[in-house]
C-alpha positions as CSV (number, residue, x, y, z in Angstrom):
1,X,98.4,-85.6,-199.4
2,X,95.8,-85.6,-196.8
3,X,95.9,-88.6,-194.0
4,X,92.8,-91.0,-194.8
5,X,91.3,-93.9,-192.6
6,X,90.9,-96.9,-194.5
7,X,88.7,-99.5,-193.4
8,X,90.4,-102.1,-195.0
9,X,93.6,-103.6,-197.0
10,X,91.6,-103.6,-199.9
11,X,90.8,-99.9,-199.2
12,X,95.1,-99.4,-198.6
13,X,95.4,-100.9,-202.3
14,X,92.9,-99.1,-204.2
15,X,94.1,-95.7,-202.6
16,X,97.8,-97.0,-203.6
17,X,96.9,-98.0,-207.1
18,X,95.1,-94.3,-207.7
19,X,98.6,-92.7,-206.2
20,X,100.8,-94.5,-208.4
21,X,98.7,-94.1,-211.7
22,X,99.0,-90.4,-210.6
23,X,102.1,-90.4,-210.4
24,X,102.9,-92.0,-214.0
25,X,100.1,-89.1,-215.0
26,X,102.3,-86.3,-213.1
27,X,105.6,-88.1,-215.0
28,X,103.3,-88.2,-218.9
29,X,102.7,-84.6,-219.1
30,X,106.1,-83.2,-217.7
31,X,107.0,-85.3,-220.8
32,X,104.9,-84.0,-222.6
33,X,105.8,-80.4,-222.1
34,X,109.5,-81.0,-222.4
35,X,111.9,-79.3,-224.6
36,X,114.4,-81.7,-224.6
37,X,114.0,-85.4,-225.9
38,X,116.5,-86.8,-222.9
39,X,114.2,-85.3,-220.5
40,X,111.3,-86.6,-222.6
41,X,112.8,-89.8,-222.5
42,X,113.3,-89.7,-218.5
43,X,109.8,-88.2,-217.7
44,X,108.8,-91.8,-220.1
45,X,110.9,-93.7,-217.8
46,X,109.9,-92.4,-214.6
47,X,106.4,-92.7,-216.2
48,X,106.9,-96.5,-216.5
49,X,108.2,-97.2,-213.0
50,X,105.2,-95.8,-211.5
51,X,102.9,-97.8,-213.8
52,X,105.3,-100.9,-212.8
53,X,104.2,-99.9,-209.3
54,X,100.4,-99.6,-210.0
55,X,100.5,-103.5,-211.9
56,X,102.3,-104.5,-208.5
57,X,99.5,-103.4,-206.2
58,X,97.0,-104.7,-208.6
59,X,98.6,-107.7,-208.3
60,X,98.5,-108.1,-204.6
61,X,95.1,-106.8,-204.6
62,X,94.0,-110.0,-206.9
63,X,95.7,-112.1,-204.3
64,X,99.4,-112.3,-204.8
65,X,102.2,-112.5,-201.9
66,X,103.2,-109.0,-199.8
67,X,106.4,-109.2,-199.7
68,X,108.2,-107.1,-196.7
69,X,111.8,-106.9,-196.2
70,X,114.0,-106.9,-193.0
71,X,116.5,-105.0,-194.6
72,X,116.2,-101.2,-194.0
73,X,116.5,-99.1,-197.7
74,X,119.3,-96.8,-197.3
75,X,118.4,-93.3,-197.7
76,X,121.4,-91.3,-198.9
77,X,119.4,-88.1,-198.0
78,X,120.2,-86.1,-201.0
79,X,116.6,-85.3,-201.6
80,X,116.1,-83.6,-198.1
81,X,118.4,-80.7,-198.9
82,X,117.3,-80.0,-202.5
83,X,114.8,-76.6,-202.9
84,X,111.3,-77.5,-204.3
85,X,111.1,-77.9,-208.2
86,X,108.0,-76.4,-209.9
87,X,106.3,-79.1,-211.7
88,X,104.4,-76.1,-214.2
89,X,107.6,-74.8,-215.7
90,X,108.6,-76.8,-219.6
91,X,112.2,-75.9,-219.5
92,X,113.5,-77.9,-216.6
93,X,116.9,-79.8,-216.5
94,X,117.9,-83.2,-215.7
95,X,118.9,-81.6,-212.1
96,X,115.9,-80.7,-211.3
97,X,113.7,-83.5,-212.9
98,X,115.5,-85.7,-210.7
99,X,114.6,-83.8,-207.5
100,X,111.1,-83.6,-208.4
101,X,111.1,-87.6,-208.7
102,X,113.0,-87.3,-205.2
103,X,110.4,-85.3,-203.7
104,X,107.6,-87.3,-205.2
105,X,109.1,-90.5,-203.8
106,X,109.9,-89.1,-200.4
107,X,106.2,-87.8,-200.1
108,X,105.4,-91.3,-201.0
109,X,107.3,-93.0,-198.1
110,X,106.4,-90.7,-195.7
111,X,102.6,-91.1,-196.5
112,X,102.7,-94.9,-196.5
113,X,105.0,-94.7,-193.4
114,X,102.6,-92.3,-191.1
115,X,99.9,-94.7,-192.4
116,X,101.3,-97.8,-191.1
117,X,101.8,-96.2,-187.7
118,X,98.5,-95.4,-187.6
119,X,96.6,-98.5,-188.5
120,X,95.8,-101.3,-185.7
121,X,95.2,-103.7,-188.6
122,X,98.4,-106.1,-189.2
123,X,97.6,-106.9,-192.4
124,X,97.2,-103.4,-193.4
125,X,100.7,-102.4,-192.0
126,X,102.5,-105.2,-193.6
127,X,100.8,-103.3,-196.7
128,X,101.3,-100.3,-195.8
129,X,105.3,-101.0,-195.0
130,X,105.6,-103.1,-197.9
131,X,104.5,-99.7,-200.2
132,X,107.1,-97.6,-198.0
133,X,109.8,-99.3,-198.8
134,X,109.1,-99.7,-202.7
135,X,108.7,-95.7,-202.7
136,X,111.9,-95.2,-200.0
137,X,114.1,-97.6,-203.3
138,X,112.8,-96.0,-206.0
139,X,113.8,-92.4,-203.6
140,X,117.5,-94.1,-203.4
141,X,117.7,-94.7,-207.2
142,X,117.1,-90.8,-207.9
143,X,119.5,-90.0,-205.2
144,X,122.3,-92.3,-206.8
145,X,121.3,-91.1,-210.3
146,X,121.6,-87.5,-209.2
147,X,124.9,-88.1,-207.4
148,X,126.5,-89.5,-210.4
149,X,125.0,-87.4,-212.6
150,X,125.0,-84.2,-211.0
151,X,127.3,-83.9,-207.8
152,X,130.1,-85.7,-209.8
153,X,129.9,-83.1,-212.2
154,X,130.5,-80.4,-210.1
């Protein structure tokens, strides 16, 4: 994703909102073009979670509390050593459905992150770093679900 300059918080949100809904979009038609109805079912899920993101934004962008935490989001990692995951292919796996939601959410982070360092606007950081660490949890729950659900197995 390319680095923009945004003029304002409301500007942050919009770009969020568009982000997440394509997300949930990227999540509908892997669904879509699955095989399987369990990965059907988690491309759904993934789906929703993105959408619960988008309603989020819209809702701070209407005028409701940003929440940012102290507490740093533990990053387990997993994600970083995984190989890239075509996104075009219909017969992926569980394994590798997950790592495409870890990439997607580490891509996330980082964008929001290198955003917030970038911006002299405290109310647009606070944004900015509130949208980090919702991306840098949902990373975290991949990385657990792929650990129990994958490294276990092996």
């Amino acid at each position: 994703m390319p680095m923009q300059n945004f003029q304002s918080v409301d500007e942050i949100l919009e770009f969020a909102i568009k982000d997440e809904q394509r997300a949930a979009n990227l999540y509908i038609d892997l669904a879509k073009r699955s095989r399987s109805n369990e990965m059907r079912r988690t491309f759904l899920q993934f789906s929703q979670e993105e959408l619960g993101h988008k309603k989020k934004l819209e809702r701070i962008r209407t005028g409701g509390q940003i929440v940012v935490s102290d507490t740093k989001v533990q990053d387990l990692k997993i994600g970083d050593y995984l190989v890239e995951v075509s996104t075009s292919r219909d017969d992926l796996s569980y394994q590798e459905a997950l790592i495409i939601a870890m990439k997607e959410e580490k891509a996330a982070f980082k964008l929001y992150s290198d955003l917030a360092a970038r911006t002299d606007d405290a109310a647009a950081r606070e944004v900015l770093l509130m949208l980090a660490q919702e991306e840098a949890r949902h990373k975290l729950r991949f990385e657990i679900e792929y650990d129990d659900n994958i490294l276990k197995e092996h």
